[in-house]
C-alpha positions as CSV (number, residue, x, y, z in Angstrom):
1,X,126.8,131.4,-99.7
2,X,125.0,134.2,-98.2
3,X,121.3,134.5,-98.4
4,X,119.8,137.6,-100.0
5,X,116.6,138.0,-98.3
6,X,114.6,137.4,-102.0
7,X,111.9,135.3,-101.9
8,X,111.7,132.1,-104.2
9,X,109.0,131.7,-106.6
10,X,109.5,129.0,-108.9
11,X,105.9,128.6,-110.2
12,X,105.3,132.3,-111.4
13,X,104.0,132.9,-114.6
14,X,105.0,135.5,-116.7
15,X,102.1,137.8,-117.8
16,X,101.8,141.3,-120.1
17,X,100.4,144.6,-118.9
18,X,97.2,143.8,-120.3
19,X,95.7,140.0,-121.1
20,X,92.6,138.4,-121.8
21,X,90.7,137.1,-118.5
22,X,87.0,135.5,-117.6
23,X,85.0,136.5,-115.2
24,X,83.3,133.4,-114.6
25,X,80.9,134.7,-111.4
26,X,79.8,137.7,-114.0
27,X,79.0,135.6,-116.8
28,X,81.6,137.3,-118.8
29,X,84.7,135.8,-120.9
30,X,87.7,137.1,-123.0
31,X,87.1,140.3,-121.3
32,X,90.7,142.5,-121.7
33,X,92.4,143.9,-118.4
34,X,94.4,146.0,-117.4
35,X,97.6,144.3,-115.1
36,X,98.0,147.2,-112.9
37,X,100.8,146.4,-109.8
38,X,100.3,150.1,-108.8
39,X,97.0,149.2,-107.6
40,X,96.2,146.9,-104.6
41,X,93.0,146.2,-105.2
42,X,91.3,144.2,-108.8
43,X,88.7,146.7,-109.6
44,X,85.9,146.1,-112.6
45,X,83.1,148.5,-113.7
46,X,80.0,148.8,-112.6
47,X,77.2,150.7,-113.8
48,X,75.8,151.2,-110.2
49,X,75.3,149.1,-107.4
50,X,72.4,149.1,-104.7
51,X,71.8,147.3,-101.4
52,X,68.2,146.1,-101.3
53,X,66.5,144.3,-98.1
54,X,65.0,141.4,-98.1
55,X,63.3,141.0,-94.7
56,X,66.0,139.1,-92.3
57,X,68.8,140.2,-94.9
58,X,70.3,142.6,-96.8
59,X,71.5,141.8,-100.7
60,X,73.9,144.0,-103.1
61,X,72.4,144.2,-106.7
62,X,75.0,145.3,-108.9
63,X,74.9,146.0,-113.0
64,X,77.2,145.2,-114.8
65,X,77.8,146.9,-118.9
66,X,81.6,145.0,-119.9
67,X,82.4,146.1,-123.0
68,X,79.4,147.1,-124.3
69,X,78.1,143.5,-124.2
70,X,74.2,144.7,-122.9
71,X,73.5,144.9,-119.4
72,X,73.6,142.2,-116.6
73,X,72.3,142.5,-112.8
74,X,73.9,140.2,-110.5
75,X,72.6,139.8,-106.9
76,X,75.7,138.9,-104.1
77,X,74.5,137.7,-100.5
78,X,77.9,138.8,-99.2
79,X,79.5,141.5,-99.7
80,X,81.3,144.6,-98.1
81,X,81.9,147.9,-98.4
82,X,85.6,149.2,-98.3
83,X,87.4,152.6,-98.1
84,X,89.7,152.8,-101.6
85,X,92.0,155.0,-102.9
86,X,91.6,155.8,-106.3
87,X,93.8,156.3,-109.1
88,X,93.3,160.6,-108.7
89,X,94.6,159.9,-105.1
90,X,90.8,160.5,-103.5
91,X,89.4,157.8,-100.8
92,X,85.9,156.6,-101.4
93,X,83.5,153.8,-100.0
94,X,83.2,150.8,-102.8
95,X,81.4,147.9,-102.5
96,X,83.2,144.7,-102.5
97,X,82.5,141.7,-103.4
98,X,84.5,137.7,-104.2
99,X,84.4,136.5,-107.2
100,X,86.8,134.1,-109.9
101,X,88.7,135.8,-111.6
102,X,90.6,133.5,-114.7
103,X,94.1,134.7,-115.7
104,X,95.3,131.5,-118.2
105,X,94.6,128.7,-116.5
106,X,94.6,129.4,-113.2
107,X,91.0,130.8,-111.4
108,X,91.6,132.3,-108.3
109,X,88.8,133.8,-105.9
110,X,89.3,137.6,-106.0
111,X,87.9,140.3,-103.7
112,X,87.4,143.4,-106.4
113,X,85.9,146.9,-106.2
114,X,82.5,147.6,-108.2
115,X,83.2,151.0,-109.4
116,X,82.2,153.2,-112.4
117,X,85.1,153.1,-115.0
118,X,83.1,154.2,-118.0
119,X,85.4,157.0,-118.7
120,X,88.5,154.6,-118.4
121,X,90.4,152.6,-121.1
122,X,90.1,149.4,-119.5
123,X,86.8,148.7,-117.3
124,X,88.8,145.7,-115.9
125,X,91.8,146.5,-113.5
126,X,93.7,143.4,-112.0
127,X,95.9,144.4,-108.8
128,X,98.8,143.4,-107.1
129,X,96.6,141.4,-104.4
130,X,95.1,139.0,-107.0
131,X,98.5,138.9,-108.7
132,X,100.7,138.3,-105.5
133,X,102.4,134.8,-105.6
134,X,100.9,133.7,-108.7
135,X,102.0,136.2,-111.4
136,X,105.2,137.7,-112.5
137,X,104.2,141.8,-115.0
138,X,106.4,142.3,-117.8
139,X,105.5,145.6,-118.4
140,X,107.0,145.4,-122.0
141,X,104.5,143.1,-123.6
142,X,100.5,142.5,-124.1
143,X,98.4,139.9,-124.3
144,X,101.0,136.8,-123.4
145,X,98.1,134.4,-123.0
146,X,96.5,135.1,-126.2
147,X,95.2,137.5,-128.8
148,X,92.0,139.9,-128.6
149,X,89.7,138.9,-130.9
């Protein structure tokens, strides 16, 4: 039998173009995202972000508004800043940072995008990057894992 060059993935699991997830690191559950595999990079809203020094180091402080659920401000001792492309096509600096992301029951340790996606439908975008190997999109169906609300 010839071999086709496709990769095996026996453990995928099928998910809809938009689920419930957690965001365990944010303090923040049943959030619903959009499954985007246009998009590389997981990217959640942010209100604004800051870097603040603290003598021999430097911290991000970041807020966080999901859903309307009243502000948070996280502080992250690591994190980066990255050039993205955005989904108008435009490169801009974001900062980065790891956190858990759950999808089901599986928690995997994301690097996302702190941006401002107040004027999007979905302040929660999961990319192909988080999704690779673990996931399979069908692009027909929501919420596979569960109901909102």
């Amino acid at each position: 039998m010839a071999k086709t060059g496709k990769k095996s993935f026996p453990r995928l699991q099928i998910i809809g173009r938009l689920e419930l997830i957690s965001l365990p690191g944010l303090d923040a559950n049943h959030i619903i995202a959009k499954i985007d595999t246009g998009a590389y990079r997981t990217a959640i809203h942010c209100i604004s972000c800051r870097e603040i020094d603290e003598g021999d180091k430097t911290i991000l402080e970041a807020v966080f508004d999901l859903e309307g659920r009243g502000a948070t401000t996280l502080y992250f001792d690591s994190f980066m800043q990255k050039q993205v492309k955005s989904s108008f096509g435009n490169s801009e600096m974001r900062y980065c940072v790891k956190t858990p992301i759950r999808i089901s029951n599986r928690t995997i340790i994301s690097e996302v995008a702190l941006t401002d996606r107040s004027d999007m439908r979905y302040q929660v975008l999961i990319g192909r990057k988080t999704l690779n190997q673990r996931f399979l999109v069908d692009t027909s169906s929501r919420f596979l894992l569960g109901s909102p609300r």
